[in-house]
C-alpha positions in Angstrom: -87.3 113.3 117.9 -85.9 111.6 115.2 -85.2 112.3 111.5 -85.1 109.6 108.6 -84.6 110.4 104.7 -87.4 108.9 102.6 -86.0 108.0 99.0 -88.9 108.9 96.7 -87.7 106.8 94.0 -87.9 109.4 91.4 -88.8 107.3 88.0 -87.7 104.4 89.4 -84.2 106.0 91.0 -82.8 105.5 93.5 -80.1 108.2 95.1 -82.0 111.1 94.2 -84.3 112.9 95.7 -84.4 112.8 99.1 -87.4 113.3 102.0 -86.9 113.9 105.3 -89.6 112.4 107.7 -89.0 114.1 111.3 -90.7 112.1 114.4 -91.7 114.6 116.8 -94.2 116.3 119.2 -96.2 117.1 115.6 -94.8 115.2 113.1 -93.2 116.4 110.1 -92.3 115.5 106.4 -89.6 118.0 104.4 -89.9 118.4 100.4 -92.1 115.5 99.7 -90.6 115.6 95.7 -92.7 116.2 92.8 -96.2 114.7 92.1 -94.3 111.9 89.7 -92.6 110.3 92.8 -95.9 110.3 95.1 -96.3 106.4 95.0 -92.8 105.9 96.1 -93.0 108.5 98.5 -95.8 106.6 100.4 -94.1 103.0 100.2 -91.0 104.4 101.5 -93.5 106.0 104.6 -94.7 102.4 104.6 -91.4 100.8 105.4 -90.7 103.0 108.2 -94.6 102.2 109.4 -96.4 105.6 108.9 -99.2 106.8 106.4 -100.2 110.5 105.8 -103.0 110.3 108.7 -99.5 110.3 110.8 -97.9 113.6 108.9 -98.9 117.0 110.4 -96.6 119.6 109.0 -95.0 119.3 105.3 -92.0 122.0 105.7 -90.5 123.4 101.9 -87.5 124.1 101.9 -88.8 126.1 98.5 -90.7 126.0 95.8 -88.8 124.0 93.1 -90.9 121.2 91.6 -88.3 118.1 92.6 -88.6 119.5 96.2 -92.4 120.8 96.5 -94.7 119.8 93.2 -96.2 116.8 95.0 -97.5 118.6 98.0 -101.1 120.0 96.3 -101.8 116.2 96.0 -100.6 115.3 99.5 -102.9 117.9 100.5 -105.9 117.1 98.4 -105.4 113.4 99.8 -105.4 114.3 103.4 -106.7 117.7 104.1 -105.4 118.1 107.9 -101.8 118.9 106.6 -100.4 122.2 107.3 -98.1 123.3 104.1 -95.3 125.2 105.8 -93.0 127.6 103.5 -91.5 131.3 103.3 -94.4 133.9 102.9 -92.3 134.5 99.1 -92.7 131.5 98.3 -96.2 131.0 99.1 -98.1 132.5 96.2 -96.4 130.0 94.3 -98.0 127.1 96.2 -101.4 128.5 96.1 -101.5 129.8 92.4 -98.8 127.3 90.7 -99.1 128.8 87.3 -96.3 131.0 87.1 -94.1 128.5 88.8 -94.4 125.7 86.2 -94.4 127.8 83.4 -90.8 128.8 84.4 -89.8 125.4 84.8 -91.0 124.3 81.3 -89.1 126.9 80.1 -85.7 124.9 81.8 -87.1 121.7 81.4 -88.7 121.9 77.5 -90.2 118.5 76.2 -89.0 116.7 79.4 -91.0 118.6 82.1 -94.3 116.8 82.3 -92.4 113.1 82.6 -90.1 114.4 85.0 -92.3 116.5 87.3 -95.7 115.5 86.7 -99.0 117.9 87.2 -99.1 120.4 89.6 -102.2 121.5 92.1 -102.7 124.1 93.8 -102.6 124.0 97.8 -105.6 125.7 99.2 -104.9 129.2 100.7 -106.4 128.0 104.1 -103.7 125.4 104.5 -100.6 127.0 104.0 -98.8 128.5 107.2 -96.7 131.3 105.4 -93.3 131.8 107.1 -92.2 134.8 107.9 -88.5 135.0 109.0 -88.9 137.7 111.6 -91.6 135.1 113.6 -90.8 132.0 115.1 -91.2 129.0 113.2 -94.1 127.1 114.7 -93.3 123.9 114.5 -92.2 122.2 118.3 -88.5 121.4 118.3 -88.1 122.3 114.3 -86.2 125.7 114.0 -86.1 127.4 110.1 -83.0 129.1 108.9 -83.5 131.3 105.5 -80.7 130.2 103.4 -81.0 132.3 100.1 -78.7 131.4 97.1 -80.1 128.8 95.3 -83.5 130.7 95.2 -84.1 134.2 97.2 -87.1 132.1 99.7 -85.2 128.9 100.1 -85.5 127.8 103.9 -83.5 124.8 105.8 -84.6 123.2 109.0 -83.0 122.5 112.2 -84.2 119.6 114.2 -83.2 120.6 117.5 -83.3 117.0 119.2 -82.0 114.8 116.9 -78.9 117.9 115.5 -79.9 117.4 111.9 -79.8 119.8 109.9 -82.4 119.6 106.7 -80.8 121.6 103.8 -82.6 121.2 101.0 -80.1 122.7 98.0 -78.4 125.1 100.6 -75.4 122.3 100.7 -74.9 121.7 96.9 -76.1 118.1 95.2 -74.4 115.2 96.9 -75.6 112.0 95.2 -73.1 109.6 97.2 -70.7 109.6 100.2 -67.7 110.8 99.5 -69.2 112.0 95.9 -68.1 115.9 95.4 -70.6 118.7 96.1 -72.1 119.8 93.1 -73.6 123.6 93.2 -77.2 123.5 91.9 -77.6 126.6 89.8 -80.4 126.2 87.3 -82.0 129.5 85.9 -83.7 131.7 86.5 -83.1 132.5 90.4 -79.4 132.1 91.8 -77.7 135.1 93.8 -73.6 133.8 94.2 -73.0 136.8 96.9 -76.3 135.8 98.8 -75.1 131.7 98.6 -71.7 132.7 100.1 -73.3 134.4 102.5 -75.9 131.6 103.9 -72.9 129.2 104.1 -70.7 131.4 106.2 -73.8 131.9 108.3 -75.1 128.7 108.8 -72.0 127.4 109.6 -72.4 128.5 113.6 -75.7 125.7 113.5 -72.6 123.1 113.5 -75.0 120.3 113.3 -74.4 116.7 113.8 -75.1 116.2 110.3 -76.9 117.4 107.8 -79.7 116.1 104.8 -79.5 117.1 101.2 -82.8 116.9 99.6 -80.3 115.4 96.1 -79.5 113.0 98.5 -79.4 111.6 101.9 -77.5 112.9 105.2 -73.5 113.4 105.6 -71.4 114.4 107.7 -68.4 117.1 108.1 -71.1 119.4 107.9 -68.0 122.3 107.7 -65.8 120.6 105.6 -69.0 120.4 103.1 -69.2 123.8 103.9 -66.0 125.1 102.7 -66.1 123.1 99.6 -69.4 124.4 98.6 -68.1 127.8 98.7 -65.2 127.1 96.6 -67.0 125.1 94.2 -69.8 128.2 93.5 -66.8 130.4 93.7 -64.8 128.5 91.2 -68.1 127.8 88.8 -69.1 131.2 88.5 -65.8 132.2 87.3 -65.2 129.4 85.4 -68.4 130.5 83.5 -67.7 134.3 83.4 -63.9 133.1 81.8 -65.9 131.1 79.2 -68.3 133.7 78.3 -65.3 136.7 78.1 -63.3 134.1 75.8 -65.6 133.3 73.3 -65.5 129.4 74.8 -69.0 129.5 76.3 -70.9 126.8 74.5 -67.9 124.0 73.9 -67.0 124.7 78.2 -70.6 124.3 78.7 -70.4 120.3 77.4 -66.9 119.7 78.9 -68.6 120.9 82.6 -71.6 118.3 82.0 -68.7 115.6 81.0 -66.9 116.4 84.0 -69.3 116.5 86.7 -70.6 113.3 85.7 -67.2 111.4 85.8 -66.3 113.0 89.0 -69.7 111.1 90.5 -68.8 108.1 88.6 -65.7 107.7 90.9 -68.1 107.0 93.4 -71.3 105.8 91.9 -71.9 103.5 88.9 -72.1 105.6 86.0 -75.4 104.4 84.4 -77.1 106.0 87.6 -75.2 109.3 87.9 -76.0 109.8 84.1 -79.6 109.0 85.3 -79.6 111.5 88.1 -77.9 114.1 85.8 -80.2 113.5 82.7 -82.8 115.1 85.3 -80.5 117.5 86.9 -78.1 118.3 84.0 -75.2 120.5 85.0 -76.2 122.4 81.0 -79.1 123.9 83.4 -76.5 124.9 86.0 -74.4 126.4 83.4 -77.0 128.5 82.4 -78.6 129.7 85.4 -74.9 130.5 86.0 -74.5 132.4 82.9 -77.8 134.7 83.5 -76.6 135.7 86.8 -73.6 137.0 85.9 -75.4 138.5 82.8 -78.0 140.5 85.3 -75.2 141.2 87.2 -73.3 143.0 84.8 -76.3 145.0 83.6 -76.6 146.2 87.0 -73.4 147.3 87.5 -73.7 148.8 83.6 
């Protein structure tokens, strides 16, 4: 079995967003991207000399447009995929509503030409996960890795030792770029992220694939510097709210998690990749999770 990351070409970029085609017993693809990126999608299948007749299983790592909104088209296309994702995320797949009307709350005026049009996957077609049963899938094992969203999944394929993340690992849009912690509203949990990474840390994988982008190694090293970074965010935001500093900290985070890619990537494209995944959002998903937090501890 072998895994290979798909660049979907998202608008024309390149570097960020990430599928993983897996080449096994039943073959696999993991978060085909949104329905905006389908055509590069299926040329980048093309240059490693598959179509969707050879794609089985589409795994979801969850339910977040730029990782699933493509897959009720993949499905419409070829109606022998089996749409694998955790039984709470499910609903979401089947009846989409709900789902894109909280992203065009994040995403305002730029939702549509960033993610495109949503369909929904019929009912009969999605295998809904449920962590206390095996994952079916030969030689794929699924981990739930909660944090980013309460249903996010990653995948383990078990011959090849890579380890699919999706967002569980932070953003990582080049080697030796710094992990960036993807916190966009409405759904991050901080204790259940820190928990997921000290857990998953025992898979010890030969590497590992982030859906924003690609595969790395030091799978522990990445680790560890997730944790501090979600650490050190959250109360970096929680200092800036308590001060009064909130909305003039918010712009200096955008400015300096752009330049801290630019070390490693040529700015134009990381202010590309961020002008879809704008560390603003990450702010304030941040900010509504420590403001539901303290209203459950009030």
């Amino acid at each position: 079995m072998t895994v290979a990351p798909i660049d979907v070409v998202h608008l024309g970029l390149r570097g960020a967003i990430s599928c993983f085609w897996i080449d096994g017993p039943e073959p696999a693809i993991v978060d085909p991207g949104p329905s905006t990126s389908l055509d590069g999608l299926e040329a980048g299948m093309a240059e490693l000399g598959i179509t969707l007749s050879d794609v089985q299983h589409v795994l979801l790592t969850h339910v977040h447009l730029d990782h699933a909104g493509g897959t009720g088209h993949l499905v419409a296309r070829a109606p022998h995929l089996k749409v694998h994702v955790h039984v709470d995320g499910a609903p979401h797949m089947a009846e989409p509503e709900r789902l894109v009307a909280s992203t065009r709350r994040v995403f305002g005026d730029d939702h549509d030409r960033l993610w495109g049009d949503v369909l929904p996957v019929p009912a009969e077609q999605i295998q809904a996960w449920d962590p206390t049963e095996r994952f079916p899938v030969p030689s794929v094992r699924a981990f739930t890795t909660p944090g980013h969203i309460p249903h996010h999944v990653s995948f383990l394929s078990e011959s090849s030792g890579i380890f699919l993340a999706g967002d569980a690992m932070g953003v990582i849009l080049a080697p030796g770029a710094p992990t960036h912690p993807p916190t966009p509203p409405p759904a991050v949990n901080v204790p259940d992220w820190l928990e997921t990474l000290d857990q998953i840390r025992s898979v010890n994988p030969d590497a590992f694939g982030a859906t924003h982008f690609g595969i790395h190694d030091d799978f522990s090293g990445r680790i560890s510097e997730m944790k501090k970074r979600l650490s050190d965010f959250r109360d970096r935001v929680q200092a800036a709210v308590a001060s009064g500093d909130d909305a003039e900290e918010r712009d200096v985070y955008d400015r300096e998690a752009r330049e801290a890619i630019a070390a490693v990537r040529p700015r134009d494209e990381v202010d590309d990749c961020l002008d879809m995944f704008r560390p603003t959002y990450d702010w304030d998903g941040m900010k509504l999770y420590l403001e539901r937090a303290a209203h459950k501890q009030g």
